[in-house]
C-alpha angles and dihedrals in degrees: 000000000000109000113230120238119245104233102190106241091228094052091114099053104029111112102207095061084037082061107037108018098095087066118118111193126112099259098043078053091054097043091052095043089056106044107023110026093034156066089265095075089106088065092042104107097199081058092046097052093046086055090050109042102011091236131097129237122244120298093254103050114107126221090261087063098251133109117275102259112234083243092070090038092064088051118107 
């Protein structure tokens, strides 16, 4: 049995991955693999406060809810 991947719903219009999604290296992958191509969406905080207030957090506002560091920002 192959396993389906969890696509977030919001994965189009989320900003963050809008801003960031294009990023290659291993821990963007990971990041994205995590929260928006896999079974973690329900701890991502940017999903859940699209789901609350229909609106998205700022573009640089991880899925753990806190700012992007300057460290990730320089990352492919």
């Amino acid at each position: 049995m192959v396993k389906k991947k969890q696509v977030c719903e919001f994965l189009e219009d989320c900003e963050f991955y809008k801003k960031f999604g294009e990023r290659q290296s291993n821990i963007w992958k990971a990041i994205f693999s995590m929260y928006c191509n896999g079974h973690s969406k329900s701890l991502c905080e940017v999903y859940s406060q699209r789901v609350e207030s229909g609106k998205f957090s700022a573009p640089d506002i991880m899925p753990t809810g806190r700012p992007v560091s300057f460290v990730y920002k320089q990352l492919p």
